[in-house]
C-alpha positions in Angstrom: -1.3 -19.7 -1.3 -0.3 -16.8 0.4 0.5 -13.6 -1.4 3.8 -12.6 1.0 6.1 -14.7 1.9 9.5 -13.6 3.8 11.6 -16.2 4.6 15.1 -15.3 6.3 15.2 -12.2 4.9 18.1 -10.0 5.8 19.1 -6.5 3.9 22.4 -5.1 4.5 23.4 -1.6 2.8 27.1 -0.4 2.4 28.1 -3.9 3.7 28.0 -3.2 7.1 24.6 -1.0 8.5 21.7 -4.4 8.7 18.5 -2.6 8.4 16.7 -6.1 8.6 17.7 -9.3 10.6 16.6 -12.7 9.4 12.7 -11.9 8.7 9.7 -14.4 8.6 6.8 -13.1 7.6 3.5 -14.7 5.8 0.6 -12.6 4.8 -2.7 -14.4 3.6 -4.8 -12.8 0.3 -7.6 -10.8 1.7 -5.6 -9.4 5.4 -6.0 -5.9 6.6 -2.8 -5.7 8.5 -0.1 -2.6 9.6 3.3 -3.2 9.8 4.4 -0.9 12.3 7.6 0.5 14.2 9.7 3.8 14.9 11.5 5.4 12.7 14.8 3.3 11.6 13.1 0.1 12.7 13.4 -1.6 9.1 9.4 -1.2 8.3 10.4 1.2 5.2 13.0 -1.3 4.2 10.4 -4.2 4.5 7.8 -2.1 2.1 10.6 -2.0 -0.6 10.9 -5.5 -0.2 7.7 -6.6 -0.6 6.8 -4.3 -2.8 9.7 -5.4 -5.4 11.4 -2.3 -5.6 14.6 -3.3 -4.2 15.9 -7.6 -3.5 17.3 -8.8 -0.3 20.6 -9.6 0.9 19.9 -13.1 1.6 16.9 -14.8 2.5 13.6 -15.3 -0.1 10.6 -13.2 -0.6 7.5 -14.6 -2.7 5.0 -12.1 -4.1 2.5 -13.9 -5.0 4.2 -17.4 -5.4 6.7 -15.7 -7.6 10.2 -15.6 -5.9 11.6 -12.3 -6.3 15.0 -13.7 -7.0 14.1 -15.8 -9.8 13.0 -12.5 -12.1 14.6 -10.0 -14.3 13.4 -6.3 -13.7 11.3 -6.5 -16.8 9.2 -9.7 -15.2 9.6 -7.5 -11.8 8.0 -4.9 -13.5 5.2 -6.8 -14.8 4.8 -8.7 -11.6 4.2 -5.0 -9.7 2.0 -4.0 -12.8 -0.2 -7.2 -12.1 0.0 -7.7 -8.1 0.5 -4.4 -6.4 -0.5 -0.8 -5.7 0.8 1.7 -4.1 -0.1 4.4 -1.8 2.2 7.0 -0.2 2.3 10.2 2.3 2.8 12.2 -0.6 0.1 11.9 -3.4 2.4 12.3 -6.3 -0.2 13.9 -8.4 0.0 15.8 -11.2 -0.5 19.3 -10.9 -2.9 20.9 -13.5 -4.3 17.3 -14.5 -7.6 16.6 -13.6 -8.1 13.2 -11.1 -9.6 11.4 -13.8 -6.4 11.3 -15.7 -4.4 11.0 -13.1 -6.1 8.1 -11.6 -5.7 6.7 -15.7 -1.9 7.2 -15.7 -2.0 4.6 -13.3 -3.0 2.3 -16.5 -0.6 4.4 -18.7 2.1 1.5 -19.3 -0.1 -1.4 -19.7 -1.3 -0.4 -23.4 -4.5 0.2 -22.5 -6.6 2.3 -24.7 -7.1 5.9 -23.3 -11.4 5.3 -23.3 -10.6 2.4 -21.5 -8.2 3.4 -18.9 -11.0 7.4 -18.4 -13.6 4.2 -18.3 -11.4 2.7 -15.7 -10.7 5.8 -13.8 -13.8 6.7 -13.3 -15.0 3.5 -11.8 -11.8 3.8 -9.3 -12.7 7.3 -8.1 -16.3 6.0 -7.9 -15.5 3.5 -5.5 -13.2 5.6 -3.0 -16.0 8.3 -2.9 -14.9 10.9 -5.8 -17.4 10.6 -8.3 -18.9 14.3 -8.0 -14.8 15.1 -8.4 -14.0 13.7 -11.9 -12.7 16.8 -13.3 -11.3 18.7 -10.3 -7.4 19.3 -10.1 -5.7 18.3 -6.8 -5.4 21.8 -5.7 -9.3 22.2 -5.8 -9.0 19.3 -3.8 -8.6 18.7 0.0 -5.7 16.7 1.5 -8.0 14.1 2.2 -9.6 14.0 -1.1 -6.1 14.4 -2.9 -4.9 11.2 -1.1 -8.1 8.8 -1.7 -7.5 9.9 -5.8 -4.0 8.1 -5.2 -5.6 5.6 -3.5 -7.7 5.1 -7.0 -5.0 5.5 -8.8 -3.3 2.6 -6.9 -5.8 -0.1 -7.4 -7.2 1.3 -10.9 -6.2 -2.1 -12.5 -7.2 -4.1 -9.5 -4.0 -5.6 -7.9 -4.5 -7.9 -5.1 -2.3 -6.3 -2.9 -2.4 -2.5 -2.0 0.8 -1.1 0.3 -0.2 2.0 2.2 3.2 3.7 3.5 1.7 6.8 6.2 -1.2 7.1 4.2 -3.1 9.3 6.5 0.7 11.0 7.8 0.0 14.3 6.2 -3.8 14.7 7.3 -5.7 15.9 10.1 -7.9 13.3 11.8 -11.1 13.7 9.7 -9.6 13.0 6.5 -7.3 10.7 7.9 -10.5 8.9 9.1 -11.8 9.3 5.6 -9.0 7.6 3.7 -8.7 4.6 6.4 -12.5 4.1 5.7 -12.0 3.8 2.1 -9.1 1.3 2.9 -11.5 -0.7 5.1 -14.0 -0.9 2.1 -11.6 -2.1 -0.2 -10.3 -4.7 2.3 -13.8 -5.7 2.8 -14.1 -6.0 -1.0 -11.3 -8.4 -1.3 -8.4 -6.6 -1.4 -5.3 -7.1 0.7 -4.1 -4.1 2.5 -0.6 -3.2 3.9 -0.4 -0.1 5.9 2.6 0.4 7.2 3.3 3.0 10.0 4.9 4.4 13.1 1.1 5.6 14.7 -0.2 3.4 17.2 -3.3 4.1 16.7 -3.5 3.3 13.0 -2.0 0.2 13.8 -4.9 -0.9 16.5 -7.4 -0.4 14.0 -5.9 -3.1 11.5 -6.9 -6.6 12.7 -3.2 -8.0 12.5 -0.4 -5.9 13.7 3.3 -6.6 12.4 5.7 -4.9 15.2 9.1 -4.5 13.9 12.0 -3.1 16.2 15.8 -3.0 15.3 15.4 -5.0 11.8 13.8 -7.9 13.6 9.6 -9.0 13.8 9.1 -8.5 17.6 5.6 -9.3 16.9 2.9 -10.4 14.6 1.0 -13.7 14.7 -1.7 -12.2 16.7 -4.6 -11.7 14.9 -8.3 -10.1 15.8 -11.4 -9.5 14.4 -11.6 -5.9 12.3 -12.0 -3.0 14.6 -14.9 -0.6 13.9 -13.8 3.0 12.6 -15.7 5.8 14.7 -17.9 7.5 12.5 -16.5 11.0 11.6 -13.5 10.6 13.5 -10.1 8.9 13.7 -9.6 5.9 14.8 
């Protein structure tokens, strides 16, 4: 089963300005793929698609087998809670709070008990690399470091899916190469990751590339093997 599926999806806002055009699109569990285009191509209108947090015009999109029409926002809700993380160009921390808690807000809604979601936390920033950072506050924290703690925070209840809109737009290339590494390891791990993006070079280093131009898939079947990320440096 695949966990994306876009099937003649069209959005149109204000009833006349089509920001996407009849869309088919199928993503496997366990791709590594960008989604990538200018600005006003339709990619950021795709993300809020598949990530739930807005429907289509027409058309269907499946998260996870579960078609998005068919659910109330409460069972959207839920589905997002259980299926998908999120990862933006801003970090959205919280100032003053330490990462550990702010990778365990991520677990704040799902009734989880506060040891459980530090417990939880903890094993996150572990596995992005933050481990020695527990109880630092993002401005004692670099960009790079700032933006892998929301990249815990994203997959701190182990969705399947992680969306990655610019994640590396407000960094310079070593700690954009940093957070891109920690995508690859969680990709490698199991995870499937969605990085969508207007930087060429991002998009090379996924193995799948999604090209989307004018509200319309001008490409995207071609797949490769995963690149290799240069050591230090940017891809």
């Amino acid at each position: 089963m695949s966990i994306v599926e876009l099937q003649g999806v069209t959005k149109v806002y204000g009833g006349r300005v089509e920001a996407l055009r009849g869309l088919d699109l199928t993503v496997e569990y366990g791709e590594l793929l960008a989604i990538v285009g200018p600005s006003g191509s339709g990619k950021s209108t795709m993300l809020q698609l598949i990530g739930t947090l807005d429907r289509p015009t027409s058309g269907t999109v499946r998260i996870a087998g579960y078609d998005v029409a068919e659910l109330s926002d409460r069972e959207l809700s839920a589905l997002r809670a259980r299926h998908l993380g999120f990862v933006f160009q801003q970090f959205h921390l919280a100032t003053g709070v330490s990462a550990l808690d702010n990778v365990a807000d991520g677990l704040l809604y799902t009734g989880t008990a506060l040891r459980e979601r530090r417990e939880r936390a903890e094993a996150a920033l572990q596995r992005v690399g933050l481990g020695h950072r527990l109880g630092h506050k993002p401005n004692q924290m670099s960009g790079g470091e700032q933006q892998r703690v929301a990249v815990a925070r994203a997959v701190v209840g182990d969705p399947p899916l992680l969306l990655a809109d610019e994640p590396t737009g407000n960094l310079d290339s070593h700690s954009g190469a940093e957070v891109l590494r920690v995508l690859n390891d969680l990709h490698a791990a199991g995870t499937t990751v969605a990085v969508i993006t207007h930087d060429t070079e991002i998009a090379e280093w996924c193995p799948r590339q999604v090209r989307v131009r004018d509200g319309q898939i001008i490409a995207g079947d071609g797949r490769r093997p995963p690149a290799e990320i240069a050591k230090g440096a940017r891809p």
